[in-house]
C-alpha positions in Angstrom: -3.7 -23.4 8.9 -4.1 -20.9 6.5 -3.2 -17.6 7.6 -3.9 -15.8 4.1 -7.5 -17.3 4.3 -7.9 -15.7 7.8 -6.8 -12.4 7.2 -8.9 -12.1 3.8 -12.2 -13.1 5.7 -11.0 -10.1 9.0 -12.8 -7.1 7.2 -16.2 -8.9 6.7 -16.6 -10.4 9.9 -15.4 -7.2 11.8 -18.8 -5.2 9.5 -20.8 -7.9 10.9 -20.0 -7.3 14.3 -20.0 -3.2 13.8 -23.6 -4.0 12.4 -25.1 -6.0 15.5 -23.8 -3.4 17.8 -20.8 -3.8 18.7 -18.9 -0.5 18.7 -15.7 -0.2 16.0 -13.2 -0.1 18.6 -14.5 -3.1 20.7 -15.7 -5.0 17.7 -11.9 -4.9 16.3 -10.6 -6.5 19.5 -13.0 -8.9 19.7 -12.2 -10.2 15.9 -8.1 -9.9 16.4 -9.0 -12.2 19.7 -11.0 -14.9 17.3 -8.2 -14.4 15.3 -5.2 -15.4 17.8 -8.5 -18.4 18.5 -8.7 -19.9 15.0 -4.9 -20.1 15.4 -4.7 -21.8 17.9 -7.5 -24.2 17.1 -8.0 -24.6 13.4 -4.6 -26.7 13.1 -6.4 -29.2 15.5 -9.8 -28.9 14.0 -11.9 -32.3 14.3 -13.2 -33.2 10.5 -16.6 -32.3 9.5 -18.2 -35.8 11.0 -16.7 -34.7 14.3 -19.1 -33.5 17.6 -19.1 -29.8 16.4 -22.8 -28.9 16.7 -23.3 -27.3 13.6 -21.6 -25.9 10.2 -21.3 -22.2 12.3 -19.3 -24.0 14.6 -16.9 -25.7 12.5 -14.2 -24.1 10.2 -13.2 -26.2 8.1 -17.2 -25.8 6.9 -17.4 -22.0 7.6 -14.6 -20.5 8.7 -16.0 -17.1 8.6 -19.2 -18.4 10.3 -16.8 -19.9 12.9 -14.5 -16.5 13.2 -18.5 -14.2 13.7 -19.4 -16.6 16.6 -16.3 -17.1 18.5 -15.6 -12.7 17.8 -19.5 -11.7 18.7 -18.9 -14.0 21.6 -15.2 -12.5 22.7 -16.8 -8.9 22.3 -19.7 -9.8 25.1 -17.6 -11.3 27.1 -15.1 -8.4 27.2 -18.6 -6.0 27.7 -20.5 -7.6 30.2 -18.4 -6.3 33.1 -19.1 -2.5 31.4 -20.5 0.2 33.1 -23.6 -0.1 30.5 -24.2 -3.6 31.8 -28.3 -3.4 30.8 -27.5 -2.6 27.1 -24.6 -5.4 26.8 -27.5 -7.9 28.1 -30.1 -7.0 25.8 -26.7 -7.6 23.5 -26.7 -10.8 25.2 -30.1 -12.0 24.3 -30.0 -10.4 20.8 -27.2 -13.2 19.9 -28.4 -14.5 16.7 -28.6 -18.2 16.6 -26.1 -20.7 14.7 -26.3 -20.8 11.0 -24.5 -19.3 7.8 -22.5 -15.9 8.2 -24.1 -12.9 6.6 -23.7 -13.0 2.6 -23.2 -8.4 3.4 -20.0 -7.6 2.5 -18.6 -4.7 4.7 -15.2 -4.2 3.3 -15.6 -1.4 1.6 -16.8 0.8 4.6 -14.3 -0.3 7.0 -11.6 1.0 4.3 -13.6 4.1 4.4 -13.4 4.1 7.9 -9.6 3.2 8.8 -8.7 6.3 6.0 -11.2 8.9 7.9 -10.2 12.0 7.3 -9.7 13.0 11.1 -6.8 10.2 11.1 -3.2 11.2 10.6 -1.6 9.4 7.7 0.4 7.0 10.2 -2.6 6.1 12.2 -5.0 5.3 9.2 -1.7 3.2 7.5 -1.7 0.8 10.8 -5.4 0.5 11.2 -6.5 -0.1 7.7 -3.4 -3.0 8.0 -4.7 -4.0 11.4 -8.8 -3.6 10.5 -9.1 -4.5 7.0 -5.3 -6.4 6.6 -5.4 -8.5 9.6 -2.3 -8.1 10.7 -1.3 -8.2 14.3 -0.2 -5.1 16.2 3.2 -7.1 16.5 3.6 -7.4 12.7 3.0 -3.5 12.4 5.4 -2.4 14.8 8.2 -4.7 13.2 7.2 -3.7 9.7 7.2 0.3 10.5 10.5 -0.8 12.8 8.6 1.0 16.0 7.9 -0.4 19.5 5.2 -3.0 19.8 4.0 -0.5 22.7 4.4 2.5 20.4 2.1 1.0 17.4 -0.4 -0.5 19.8 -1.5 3.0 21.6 -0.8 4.6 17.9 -3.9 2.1 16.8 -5.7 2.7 19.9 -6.0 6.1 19.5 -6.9 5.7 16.1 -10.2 3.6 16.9 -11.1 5.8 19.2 -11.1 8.8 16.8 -13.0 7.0 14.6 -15.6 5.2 17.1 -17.7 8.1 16.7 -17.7 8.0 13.3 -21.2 6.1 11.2 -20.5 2.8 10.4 -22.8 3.7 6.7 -21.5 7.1 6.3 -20.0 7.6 2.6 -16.4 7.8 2.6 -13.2 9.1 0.4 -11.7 7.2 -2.2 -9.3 9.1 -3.1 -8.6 9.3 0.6 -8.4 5.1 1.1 -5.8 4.7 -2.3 -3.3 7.7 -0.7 -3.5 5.1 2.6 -2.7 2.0 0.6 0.0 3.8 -1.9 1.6 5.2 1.6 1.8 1.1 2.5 3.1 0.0 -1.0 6.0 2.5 -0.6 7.2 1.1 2.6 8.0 -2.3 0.7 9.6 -4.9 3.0 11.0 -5.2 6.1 10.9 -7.1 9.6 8.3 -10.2 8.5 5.7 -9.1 6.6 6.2 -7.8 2.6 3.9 -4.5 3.2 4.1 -4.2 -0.8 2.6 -7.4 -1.4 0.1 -6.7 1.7 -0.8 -3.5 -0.3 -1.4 -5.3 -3.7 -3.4 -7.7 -1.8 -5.5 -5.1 -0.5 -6.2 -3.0 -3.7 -7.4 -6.2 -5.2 -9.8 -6.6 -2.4 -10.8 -2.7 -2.5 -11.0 -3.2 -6.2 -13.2 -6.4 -6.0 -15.4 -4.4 -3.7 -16.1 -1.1 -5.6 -15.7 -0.5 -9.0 -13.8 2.8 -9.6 -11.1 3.6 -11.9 -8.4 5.1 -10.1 -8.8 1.6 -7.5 -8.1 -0.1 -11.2 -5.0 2.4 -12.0 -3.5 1.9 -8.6 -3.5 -1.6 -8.5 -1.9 -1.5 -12.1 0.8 0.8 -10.7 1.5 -1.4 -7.6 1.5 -4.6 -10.2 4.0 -2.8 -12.5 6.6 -1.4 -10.0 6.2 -4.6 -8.1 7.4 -6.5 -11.3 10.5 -4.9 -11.5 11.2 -5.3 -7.4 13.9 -8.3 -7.6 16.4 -6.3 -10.1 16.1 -2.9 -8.2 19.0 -3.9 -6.0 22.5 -5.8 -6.4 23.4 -8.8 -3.9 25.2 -6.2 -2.3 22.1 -4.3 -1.9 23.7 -0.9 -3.6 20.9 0.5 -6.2 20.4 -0.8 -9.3 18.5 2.6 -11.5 16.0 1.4 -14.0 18.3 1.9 -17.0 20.8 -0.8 -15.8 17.9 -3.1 -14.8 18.3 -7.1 -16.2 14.9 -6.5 -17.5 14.8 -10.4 -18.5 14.6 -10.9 -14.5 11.3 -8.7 -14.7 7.8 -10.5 -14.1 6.0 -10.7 -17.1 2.8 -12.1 -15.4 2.7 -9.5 -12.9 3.6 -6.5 -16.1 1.0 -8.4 -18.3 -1.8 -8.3 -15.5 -0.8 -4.8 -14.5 -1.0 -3.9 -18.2 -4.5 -5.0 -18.8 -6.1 -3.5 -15.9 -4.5 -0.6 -16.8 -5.9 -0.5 -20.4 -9.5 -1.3 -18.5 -9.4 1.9 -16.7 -8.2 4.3 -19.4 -10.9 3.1 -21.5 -13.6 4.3 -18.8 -12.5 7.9 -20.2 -12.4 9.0 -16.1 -8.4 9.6 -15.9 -7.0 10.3 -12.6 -3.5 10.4 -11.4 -2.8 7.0 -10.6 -3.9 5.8 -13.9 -1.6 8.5 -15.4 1.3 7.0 -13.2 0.8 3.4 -14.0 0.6 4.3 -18.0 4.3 6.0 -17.4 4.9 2.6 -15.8 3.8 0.6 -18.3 5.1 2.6 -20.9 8.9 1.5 -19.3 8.0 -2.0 -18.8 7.3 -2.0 -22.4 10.8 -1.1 -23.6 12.9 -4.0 -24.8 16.0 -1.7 -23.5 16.7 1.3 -22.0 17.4 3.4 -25.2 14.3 2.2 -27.0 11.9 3.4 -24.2 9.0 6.4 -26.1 10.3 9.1 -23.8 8.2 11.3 -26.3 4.9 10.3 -24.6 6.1 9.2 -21.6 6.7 13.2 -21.5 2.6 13.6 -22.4 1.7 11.1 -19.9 3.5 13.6 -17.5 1.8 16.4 -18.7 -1.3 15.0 -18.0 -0.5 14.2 -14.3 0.9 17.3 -13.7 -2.4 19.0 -15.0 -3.9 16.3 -12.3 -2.2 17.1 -9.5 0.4 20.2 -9.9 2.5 18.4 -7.9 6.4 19.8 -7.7 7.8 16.4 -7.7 5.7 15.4 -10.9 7.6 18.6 -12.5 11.0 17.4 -11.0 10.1 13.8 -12.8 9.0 15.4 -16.1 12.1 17.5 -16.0 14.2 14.2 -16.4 11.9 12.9 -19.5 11.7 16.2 -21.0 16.2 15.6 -20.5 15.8 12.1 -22.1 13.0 13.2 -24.8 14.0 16.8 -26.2 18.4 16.2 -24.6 19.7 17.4 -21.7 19.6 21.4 -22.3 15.7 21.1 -22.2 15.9 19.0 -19.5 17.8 21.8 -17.1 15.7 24.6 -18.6 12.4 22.8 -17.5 14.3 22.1 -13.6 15.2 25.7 -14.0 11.4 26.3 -12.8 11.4 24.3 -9.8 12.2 24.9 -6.6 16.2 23.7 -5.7 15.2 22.2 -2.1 12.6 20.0 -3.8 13.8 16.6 -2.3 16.4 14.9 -5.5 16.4 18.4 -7.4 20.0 17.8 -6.8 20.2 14.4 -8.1 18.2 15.4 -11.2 20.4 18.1 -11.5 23.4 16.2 -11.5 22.4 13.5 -14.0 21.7 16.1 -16.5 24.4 18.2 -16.6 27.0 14.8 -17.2 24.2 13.9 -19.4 25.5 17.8 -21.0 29.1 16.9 -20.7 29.5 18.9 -17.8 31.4 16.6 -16.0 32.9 18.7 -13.4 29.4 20.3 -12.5 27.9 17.2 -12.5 30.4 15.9 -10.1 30.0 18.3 -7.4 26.0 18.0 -7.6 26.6 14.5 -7.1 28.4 14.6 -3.6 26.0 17.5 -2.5 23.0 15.2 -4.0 24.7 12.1 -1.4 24.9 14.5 1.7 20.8 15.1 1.5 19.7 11.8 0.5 17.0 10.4 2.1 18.3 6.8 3.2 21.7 5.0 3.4 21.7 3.5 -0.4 20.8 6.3 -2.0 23.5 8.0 -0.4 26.1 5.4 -1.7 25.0 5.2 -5.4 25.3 9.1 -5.2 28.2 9.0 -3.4 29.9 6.5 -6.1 28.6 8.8 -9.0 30.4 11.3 -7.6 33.6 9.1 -7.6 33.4 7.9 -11.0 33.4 11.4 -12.7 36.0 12.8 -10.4 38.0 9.6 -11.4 37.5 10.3 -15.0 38.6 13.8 -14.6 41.6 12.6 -12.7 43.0 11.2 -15.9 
């Protein structure tokens, strides 16, 4: 049974279903039902020379032929009992006959849809990974550690927001890679790796449009994803990219992520996740630490704060400006930023021990450790603090 297989083909059988009819919100239910089906089947499947009538019946043949008939079929079921009983049986008689799926390839406009605009960020994360990723409601919840309950009405009242919505009407891409970016940064937890769910989905957005920012975010998501297995100790305390084993980082998944990358820039259309992956890349190239080009890594930051005038850009370009230029032009460019800006402090902190202002630096650090964001930030903070107050000590 393979489970990759299934959820690859979900976003192209659920557009076939949307374009015979079926409504978004029914269609989905019907598909994630064909899906528990194939499950529970497909291990068990006869071989090709078995009594299965036809290739659109079998799935070791046509396995997405087999998941549109046994979905189209679960969605009438489920609608014959509706209150619009004479349109579900002209539905009825409109069943297409056996045969090879549809060659259309929807995927592209159900990512539109799941990242509609009238969605909240939360609801168009779980129905893109529920829609286009396949995963079950289940799998959601334990990744976003919610309620299965919780997640389930969360994704119901997302398809009903969006059952209104044309199933052909253009959509946002800008809107679809700030969905899949928002996945990627959740990383891992309960069973499912949501960073390599997100990787897996930019290659299939990128497959199905081509658009240069879909190329510079899957090159981002490649490179940080390369460096995933050394950002933490056994221990799981933080490990900061300077004291990274960088001989522990994939050089496939750098090398891959690299020449997208270069594919993208040279379309001369630069947006701001091409900008980020080049500051990625840019790191991944360093042999060490000390021989990263903080010089243009600086420029690349210009660039994506020209992009975006984002506050947290500034706050990241403060600490290359620090590492470019030393750690005086580094304060005097975090002098212009706002001090509640989330890891001001932290920045703050790094560059004044970075000045020799050890005492400074150690009190930023414990302030930095009461307003971090999670519990291992807190103790690498924490343990900064420690170490300069120790050295002080002396």
């Amino acid at each position: 049974m393979n489970e990759a297989l299934l959820r690859s083909l979900t976003p192209s059988v659920l557009g076939i279903l949307v374009r015979r009819g079926a409504d978004f919100a029914a269609a989905e239910d019907a598909v994630q039902d064909a899906l528990v089906e194939a499950l529970r089947v497909w291990p068990a499947a006869p071989s090709p020379s078995s009594e299965f009538r036809s290739s659109r019946e079998d799935p070791i043949r046509d396995p997405k032929g087999w998941l549109v008939t046994v979905a189209w079929r679960k969605f009438l079921d489920a609608t014959r009992a509706d209150a619009a009983r004479r349109r579900r049986e002209d539905l009825v008689d409109e069943e297409p006959p056996p045969g090879p799926a549809p060659a259309v390839d929807d995927t592209l406009q159900l990512y539109f849809l799941c990242a509609h605009p009238s969605l909240t960020p939360s609801s168009a994360v779980a129905l893109t990974l529920r829609a286009v990723g396949g995963l079950t409601t289940r799998q959601i919840a334990h990744a976003y550690l919610v309620p299965e309950a919780t997640m389930a009405q969360r994704i119901s009242r997302a398809k009903r927001t969006v059952s209104g919505v044309r199933f052909d009407q253009p959509g946002d891409v800008a809107t679809v890679l700030r969905v899949l970016y928002l996945v990627f940064n959740e990383g891992y937890s309960g069973e499912v790796d949501l960073a390599a769910e997100a990787i897996r989905l930019t290659r299939q957005l990128a497959a199905a449009i081509d658009h240069p920012e879909v190329a510079g975010l899957l090159a981002l998501m490649l490179l940080h994803h390369a460096r995933r297995a050394t950002r933490t100790a056994p221990d799981g305390s933080l490990v900061p990219l300077a004291e990274q084993d960088r001989g522990r980082w994939d050089t496939e998944a750098i090398a891959e992520g690299v020449e997208i990358l270069q594919g993208a820039l040279a379309r001369d259309r630069l947006g701001e996740y091409q900008a980020q992956a080049a500051i990625a890349a840019l790191h991944a190239d360093a042999p060490t630490a000390e021989e990263t080009d903080w010089v243009q890594i600086v420029e690349w930051y210009d660039e994506l704060a020209r992009l975006t005038d984002s506050p947290v850009v500034r706050l990241n370009r403060a600490v290359a400006v620090g590492e470019a230029d030393g750690p005086r032009a580094g304060l005097a460019a975090l002098a212009s930023l706002n001090d509640t800006l989330p890891r001001h402090t932290a920045v703050a902190a790094y560059l004044h021990e970075r000045d020799g202002d050890l005492t400074t630096a150690a009190r930023l650090y414990a302030e930095a450790a009461h307003k971090a964001p999670n519990l291992a930030e807190r103790d690498y903070l924490t343990r900064q603090a420690a170490r300069l107050n120790a050295r002080l000590s002396r």
